[in-house]
PyMOL Python script that loads the backbone (N, CA, C, O; Angstrom):
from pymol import cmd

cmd.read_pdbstr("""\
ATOM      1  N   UNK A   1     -28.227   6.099 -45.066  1.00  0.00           N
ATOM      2  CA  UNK A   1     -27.630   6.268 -46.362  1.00  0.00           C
ATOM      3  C   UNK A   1     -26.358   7.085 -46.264  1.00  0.00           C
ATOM      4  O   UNK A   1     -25.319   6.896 -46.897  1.00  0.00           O
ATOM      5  N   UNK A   2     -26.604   7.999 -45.391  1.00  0.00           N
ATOM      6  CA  UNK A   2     -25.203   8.824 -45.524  1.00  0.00           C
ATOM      7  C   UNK A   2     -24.223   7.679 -44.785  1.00  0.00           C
ATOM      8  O   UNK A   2     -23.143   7.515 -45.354  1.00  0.00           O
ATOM      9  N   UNK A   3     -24.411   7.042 -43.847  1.00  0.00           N
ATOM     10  CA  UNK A   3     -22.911   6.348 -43.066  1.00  0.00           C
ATOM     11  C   UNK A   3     -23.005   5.698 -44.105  1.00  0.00           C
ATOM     12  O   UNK A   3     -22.028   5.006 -43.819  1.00  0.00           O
ATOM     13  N   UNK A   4     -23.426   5.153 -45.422  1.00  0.00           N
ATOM     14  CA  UNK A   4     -22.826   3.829 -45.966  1.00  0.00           C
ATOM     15  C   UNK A   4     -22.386   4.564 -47.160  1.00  0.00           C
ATOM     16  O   UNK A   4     -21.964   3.864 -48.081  1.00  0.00           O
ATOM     17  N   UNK A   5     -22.401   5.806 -47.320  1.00  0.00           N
ATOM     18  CA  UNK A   5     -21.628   6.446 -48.494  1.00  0.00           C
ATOM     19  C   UNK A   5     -20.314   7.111 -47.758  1.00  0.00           C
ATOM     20  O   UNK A   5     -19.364   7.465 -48.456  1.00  0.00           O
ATOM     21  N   UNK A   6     -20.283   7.292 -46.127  1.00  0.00           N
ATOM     22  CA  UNK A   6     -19.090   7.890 -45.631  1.00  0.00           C
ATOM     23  C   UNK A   6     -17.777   6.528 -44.773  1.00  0.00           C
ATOM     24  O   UNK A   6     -16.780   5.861 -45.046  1.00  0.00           O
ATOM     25  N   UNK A   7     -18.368   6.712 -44.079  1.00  0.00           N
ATOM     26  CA  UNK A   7     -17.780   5.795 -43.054  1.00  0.00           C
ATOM     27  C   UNK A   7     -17.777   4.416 -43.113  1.00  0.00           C
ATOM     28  O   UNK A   7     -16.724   3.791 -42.986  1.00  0.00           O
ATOM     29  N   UNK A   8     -19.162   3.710 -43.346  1.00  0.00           N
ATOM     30  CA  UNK A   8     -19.331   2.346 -43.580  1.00  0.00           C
ATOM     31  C   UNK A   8     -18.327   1.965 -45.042  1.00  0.00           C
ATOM     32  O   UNK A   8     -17.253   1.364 -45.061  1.00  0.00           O
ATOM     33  N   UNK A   9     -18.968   2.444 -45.997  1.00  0.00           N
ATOM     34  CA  UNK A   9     -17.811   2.789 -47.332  1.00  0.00           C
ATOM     35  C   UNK A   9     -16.228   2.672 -47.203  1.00  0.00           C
ATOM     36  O   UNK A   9     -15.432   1.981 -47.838  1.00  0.00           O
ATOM     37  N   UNK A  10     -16.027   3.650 -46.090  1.00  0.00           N
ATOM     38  CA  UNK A  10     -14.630   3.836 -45.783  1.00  0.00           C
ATOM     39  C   UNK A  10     -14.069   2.274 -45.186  1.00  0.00           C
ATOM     40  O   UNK A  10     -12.955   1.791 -45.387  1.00  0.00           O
ATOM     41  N   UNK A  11     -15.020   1.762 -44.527  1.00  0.00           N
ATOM     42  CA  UNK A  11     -14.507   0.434 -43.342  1.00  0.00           C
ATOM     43  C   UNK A  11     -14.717  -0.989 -44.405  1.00  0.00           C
ATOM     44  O   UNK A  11     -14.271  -2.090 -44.082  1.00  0.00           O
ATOM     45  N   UNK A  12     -15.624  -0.690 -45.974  1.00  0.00           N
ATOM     46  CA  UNK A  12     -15.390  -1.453 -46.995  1.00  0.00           C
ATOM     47  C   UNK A  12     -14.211  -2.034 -47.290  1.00  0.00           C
ATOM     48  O   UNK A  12     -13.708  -3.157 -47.274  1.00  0.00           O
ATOM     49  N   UNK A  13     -13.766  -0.312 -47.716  1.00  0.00           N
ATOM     50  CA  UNK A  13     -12.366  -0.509 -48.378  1.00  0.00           C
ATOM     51  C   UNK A  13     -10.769  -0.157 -47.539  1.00  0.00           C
ATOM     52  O   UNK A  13      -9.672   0.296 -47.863  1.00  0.00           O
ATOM     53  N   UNK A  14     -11.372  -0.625 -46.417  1.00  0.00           N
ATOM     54  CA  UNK A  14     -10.104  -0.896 -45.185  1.00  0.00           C
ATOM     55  C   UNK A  14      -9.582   0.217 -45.427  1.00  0.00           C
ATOM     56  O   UNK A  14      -8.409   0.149 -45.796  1.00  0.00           O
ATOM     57  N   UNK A  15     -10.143   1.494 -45.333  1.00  0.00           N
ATOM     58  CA  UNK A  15      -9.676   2.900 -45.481  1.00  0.00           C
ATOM     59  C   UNK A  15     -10.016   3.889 -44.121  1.00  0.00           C
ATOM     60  O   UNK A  15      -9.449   4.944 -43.836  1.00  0.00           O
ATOM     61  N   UNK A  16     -10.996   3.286 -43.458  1.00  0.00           N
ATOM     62  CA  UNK A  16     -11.642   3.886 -42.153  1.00  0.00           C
ATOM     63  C   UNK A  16     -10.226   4.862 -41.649  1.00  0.00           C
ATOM     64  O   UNK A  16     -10.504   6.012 -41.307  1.00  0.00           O
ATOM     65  N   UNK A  17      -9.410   4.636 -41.618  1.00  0.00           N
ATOM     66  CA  UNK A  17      -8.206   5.402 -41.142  1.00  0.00           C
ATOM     67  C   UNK A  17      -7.416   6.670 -42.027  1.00  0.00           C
ATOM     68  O   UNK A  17      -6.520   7.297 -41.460  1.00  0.00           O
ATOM     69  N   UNK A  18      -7.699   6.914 -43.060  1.00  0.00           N
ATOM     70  CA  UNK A  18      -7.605   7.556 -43.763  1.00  0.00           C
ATOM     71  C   UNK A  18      -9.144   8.715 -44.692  1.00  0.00           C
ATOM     72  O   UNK A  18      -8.970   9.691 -45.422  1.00  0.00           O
ATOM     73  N   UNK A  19      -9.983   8.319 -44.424  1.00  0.00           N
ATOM     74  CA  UNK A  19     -11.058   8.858 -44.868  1.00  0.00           C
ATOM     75  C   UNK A  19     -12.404   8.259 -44.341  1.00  0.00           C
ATOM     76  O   UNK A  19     -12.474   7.054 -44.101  1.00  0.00           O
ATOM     77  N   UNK A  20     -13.653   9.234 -44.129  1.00  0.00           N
ATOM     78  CA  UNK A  20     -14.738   8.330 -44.330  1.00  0.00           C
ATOM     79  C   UNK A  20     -15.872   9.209 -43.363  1.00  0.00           C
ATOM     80  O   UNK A  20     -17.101   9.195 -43.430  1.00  0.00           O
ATOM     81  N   UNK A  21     -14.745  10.158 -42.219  1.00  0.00           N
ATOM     82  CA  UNK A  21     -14.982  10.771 -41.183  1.00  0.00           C
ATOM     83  C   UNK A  21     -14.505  12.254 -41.069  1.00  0.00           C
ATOM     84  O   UNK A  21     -13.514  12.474 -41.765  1.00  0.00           O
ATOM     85  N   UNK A  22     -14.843  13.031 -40.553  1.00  0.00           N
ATOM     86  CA  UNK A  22     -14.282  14.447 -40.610  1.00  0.00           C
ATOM     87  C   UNK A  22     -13.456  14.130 -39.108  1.00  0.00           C
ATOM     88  O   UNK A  22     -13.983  13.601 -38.129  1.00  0.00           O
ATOM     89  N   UNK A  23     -12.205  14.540 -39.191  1.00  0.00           N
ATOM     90  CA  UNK A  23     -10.990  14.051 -38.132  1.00  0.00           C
ATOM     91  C   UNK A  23      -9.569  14.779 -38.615  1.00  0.00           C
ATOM     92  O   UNK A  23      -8.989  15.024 -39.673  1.00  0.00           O
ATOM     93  N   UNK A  24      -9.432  14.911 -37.644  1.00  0.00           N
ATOM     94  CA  UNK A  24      -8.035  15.487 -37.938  1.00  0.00           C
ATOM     95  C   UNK A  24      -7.220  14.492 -38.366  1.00  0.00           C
ATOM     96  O   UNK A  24      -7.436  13.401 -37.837  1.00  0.00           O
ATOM     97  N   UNK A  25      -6.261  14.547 -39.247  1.00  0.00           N
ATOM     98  CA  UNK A  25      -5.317  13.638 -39.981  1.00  0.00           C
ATOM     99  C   UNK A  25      -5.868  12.772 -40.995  1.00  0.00           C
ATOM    100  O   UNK A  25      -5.064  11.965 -41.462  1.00  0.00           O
ATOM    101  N   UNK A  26      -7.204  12.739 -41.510  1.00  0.00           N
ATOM    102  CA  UNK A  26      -7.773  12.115 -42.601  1.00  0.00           C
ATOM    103  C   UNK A  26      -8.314  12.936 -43.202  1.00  0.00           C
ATOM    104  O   UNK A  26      -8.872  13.959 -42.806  1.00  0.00           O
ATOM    105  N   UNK A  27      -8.144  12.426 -44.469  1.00  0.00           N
ATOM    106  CA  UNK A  27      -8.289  13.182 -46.297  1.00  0.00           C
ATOM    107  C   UNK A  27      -9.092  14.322 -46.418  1.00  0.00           C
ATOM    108  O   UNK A  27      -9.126  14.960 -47.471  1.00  0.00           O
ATOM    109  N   UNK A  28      -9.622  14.575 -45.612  1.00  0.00           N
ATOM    110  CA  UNK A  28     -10.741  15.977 -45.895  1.00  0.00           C
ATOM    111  C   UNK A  28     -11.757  16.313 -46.929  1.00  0.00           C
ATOM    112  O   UNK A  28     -12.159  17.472 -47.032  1.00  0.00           O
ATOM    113  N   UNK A  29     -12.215  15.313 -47.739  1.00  0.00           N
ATOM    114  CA  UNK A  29     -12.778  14.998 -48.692  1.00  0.00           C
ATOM    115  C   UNK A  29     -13.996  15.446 -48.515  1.00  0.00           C
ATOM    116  O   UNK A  29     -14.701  14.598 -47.969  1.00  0.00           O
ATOM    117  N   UNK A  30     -14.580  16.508 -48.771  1.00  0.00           N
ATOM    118  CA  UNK A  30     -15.975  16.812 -48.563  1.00  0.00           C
ATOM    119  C   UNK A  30     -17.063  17.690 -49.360  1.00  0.00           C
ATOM    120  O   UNK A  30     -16.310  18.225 -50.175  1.00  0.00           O
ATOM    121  N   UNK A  31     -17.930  18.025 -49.559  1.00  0.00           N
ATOM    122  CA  UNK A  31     -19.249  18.792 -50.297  1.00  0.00           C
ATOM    123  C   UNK A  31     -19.788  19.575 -49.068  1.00  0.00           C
ATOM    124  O   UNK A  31     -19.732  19.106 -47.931  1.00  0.00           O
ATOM    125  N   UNK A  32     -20.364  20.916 -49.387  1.00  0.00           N
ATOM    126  CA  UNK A  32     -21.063  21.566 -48.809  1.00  0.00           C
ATOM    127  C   UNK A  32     -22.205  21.890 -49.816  1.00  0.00           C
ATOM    128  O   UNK A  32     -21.917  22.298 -50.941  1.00  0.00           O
ATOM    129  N   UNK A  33     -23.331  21.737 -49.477  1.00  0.00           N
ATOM    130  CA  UNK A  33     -24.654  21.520 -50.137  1.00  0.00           C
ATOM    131  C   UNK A  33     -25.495  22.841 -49.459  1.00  0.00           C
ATOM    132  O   UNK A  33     -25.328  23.185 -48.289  1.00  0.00           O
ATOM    133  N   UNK A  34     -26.413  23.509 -50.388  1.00  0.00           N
ATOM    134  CA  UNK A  34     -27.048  24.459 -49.829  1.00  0.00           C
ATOM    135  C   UNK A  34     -28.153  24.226 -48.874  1.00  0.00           C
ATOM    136  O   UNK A  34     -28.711  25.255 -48.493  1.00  0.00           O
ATOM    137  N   UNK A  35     -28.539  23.252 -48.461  1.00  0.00           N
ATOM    138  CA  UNK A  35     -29.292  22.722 -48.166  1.00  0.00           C
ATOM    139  C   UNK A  35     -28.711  21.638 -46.468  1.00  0.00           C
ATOM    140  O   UNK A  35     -27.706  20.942 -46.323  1.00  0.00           O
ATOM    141  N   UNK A  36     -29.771  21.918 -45.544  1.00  0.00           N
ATOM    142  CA  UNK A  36     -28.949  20.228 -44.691  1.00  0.00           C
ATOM    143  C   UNK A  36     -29.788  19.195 -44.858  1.00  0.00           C
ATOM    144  O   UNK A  36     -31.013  19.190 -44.736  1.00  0.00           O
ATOM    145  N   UNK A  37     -29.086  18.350 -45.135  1.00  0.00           N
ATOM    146  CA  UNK A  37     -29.877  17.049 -46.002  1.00  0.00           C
ATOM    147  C   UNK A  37     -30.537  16.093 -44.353  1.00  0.00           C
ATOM    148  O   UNK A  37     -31.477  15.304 -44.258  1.00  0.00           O
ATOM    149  N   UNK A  38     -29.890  16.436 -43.633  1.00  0.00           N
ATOM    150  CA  UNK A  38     -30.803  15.359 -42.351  1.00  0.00           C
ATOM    151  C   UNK A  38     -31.895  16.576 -41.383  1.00  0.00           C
ATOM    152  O   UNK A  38     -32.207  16.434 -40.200  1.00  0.00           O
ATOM    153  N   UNK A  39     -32.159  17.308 -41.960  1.00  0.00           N
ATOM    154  CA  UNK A  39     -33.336  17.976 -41.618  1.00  0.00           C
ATOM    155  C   UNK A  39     -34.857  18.574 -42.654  1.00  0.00           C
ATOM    156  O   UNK A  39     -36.047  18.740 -42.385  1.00  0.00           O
ATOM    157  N   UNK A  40     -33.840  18.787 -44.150  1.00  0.00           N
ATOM    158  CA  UNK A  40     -35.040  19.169 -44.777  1.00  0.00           C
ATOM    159  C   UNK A  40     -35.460  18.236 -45.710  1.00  0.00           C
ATOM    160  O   UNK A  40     -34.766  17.220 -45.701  1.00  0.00           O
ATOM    161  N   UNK A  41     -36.749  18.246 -46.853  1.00  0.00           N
ATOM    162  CA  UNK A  41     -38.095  17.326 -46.953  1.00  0.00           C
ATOM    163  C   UNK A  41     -36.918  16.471 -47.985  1.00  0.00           C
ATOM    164  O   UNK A  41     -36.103  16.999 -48.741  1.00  0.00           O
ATOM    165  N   UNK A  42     -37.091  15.285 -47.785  1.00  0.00           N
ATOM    166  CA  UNK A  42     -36.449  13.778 -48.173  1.00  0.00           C
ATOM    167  C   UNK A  42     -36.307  14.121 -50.222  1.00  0.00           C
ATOM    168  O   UNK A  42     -35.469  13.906 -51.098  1.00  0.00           O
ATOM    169  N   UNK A  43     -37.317  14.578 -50.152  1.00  0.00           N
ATOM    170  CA  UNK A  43     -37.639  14.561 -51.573  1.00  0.00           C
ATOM    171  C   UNK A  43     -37.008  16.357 -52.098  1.00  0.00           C
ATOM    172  O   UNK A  43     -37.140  16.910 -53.190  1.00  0.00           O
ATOM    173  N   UNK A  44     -36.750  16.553 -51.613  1.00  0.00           N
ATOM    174  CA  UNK A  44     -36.019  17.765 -51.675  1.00  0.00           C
ATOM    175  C   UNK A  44     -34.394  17.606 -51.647  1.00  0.00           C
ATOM    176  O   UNK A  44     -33.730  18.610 -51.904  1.00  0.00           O
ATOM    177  N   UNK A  45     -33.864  16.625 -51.406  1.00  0.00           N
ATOM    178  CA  UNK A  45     -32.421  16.638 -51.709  1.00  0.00           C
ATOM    179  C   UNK A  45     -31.787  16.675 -52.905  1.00  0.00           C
ATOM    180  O   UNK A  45     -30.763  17.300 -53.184  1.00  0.00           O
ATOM    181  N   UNK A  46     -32.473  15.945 -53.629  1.00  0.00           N
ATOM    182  CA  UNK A  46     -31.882  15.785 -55.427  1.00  0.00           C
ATOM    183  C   UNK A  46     -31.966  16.972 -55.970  1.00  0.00           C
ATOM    184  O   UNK A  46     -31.309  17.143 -56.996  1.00  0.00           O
ATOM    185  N   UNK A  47     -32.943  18.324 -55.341  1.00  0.00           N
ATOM    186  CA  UNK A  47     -32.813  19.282 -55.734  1.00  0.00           C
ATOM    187  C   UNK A  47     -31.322  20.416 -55.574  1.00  0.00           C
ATOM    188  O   UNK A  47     -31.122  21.263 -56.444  1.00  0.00           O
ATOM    189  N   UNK A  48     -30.544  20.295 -54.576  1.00  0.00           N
ATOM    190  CA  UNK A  48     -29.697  20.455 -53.450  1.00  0.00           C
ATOM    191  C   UNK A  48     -28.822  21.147 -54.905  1.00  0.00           C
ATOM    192  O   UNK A  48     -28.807  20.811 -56.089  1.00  0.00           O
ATOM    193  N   UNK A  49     -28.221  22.125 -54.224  1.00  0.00           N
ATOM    194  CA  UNK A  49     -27.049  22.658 -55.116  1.00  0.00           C
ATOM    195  C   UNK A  49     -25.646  22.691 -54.473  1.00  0.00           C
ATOM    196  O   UNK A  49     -25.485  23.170 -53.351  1.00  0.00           O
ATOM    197  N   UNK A  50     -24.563  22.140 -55.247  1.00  0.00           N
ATOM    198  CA  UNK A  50     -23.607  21.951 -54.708  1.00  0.00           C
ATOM    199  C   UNK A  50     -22.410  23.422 -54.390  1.00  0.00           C
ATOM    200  O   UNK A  50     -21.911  24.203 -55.200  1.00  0.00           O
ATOM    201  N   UNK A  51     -22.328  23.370 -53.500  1.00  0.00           N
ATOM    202  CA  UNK A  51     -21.373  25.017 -53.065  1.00  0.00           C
ATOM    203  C   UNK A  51     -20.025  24.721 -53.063  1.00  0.00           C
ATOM    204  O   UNK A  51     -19.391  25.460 -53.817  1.00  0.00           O
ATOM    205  N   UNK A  52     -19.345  23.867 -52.456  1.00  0.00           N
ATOM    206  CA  UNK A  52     -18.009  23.662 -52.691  1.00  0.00           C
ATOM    207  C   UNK A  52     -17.245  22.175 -52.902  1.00  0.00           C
ATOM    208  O   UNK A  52     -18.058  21.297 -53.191  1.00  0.00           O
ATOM    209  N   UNK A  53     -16.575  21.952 -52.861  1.00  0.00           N
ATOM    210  CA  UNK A  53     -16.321  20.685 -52.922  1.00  0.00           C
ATOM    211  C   UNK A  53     -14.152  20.861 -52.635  1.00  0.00           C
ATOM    212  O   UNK A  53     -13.184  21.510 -53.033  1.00  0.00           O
ATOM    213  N   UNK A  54     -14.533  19.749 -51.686  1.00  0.00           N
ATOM    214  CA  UNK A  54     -12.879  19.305 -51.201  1.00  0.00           C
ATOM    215  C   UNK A  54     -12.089  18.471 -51.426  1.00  0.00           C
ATOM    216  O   UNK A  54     -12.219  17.521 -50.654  1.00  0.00           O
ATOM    217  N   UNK A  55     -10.855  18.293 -52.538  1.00  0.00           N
ATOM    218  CA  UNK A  55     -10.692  16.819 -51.785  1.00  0.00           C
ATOM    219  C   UNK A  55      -9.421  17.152 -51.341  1.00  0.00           C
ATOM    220  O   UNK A  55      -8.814  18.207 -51.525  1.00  0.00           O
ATOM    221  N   UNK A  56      -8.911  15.700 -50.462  1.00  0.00           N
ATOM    222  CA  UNK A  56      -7.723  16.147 -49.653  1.00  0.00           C
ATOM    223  C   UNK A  56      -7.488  17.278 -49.230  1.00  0.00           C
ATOM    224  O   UNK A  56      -6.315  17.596 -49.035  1.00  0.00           O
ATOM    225  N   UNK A  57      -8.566  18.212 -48.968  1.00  0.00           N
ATOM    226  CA  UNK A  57      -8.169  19.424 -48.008  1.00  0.00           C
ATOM    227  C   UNK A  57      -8.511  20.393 -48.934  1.00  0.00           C
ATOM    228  O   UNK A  57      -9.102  21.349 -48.432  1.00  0.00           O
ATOM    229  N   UNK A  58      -8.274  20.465 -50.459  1.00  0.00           N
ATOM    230  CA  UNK A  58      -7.713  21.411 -51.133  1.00  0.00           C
ATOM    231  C   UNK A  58      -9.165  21.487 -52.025  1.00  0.00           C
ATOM    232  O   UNK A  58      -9.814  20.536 -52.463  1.00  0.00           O
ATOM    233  N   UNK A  59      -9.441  22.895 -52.140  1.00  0.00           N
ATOM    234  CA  UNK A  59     -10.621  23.333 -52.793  1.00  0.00           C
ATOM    235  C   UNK A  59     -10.691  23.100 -54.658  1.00  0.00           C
ATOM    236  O   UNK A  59     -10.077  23.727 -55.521  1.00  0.00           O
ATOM    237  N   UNK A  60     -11.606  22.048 -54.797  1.00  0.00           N
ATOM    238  CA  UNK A  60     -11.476  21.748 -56.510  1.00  0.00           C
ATOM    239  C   UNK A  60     -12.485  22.137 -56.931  1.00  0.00           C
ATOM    240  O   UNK A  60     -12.667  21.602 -58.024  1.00  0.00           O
ATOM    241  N   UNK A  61     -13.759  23.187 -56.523  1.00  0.00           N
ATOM    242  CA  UNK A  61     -14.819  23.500 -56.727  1.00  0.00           C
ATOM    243  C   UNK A  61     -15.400  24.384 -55.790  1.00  0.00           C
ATOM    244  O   UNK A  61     -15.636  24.012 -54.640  1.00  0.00           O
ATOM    245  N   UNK A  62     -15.769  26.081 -56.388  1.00  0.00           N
ATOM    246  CA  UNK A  62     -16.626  26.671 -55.702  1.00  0.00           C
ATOM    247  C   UNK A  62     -17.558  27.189 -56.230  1.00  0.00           C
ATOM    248  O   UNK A  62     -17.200  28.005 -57.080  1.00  0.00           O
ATOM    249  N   UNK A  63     -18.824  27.071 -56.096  1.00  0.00           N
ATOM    250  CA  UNK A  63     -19.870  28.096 -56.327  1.00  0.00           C
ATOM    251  C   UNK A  63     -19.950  29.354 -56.603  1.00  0.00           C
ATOM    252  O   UNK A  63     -20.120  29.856 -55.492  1.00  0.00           O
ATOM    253  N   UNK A  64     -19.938  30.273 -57.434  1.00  0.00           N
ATOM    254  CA  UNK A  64     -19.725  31.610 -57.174  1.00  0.00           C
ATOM    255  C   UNK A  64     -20.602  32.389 -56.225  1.00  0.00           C
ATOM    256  O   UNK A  64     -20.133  33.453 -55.819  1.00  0.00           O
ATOM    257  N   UNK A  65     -21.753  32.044 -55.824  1.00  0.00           N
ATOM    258  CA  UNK A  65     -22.453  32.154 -54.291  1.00  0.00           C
ATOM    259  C   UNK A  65     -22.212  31.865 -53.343  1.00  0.00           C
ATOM    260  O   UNK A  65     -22.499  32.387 -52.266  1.00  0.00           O
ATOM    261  N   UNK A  66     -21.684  31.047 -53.558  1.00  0.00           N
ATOM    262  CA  UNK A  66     -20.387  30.900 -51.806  1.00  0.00           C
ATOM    263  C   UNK A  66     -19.658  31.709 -51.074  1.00  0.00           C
ATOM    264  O   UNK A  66     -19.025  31.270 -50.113  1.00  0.00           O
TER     265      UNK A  66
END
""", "prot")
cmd.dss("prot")
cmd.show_as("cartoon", "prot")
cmd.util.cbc("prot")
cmd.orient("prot")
């Protein structure tokens, strides 16, 4: 689920080169979640609180617990 919301997504919309991947020279678009979603209980993600959020590099959202 995550490659087809990051990368696979990205290679959808013939964007793979610009976003989709954490890489130097592409969009930087990202969420930091309190939580790591590929280790803890499946059913526990929807609970997940969001801490920051990126796009293009530039911070449009922080948590005040962050």
């Amino acid at each position: 689920m995550i490659r087809s919301c990051t990368i696979n997504g990205a290679y959808a919309y013939k964007m793979e080169n610009l976003t989709g991947s954490i890489e130097v020279g592409k969009s930087a678009d990202m969420v930091v979640l309190d939580r790591n979603i590929l280790t803890c209980d499946p059913a526990q993600i929807g609970d997940g609180k969001v801490l920051l959020t990126l796009f293009q590099g530039k911070e449009v959202f922080k948590d005040a617990s962050f």
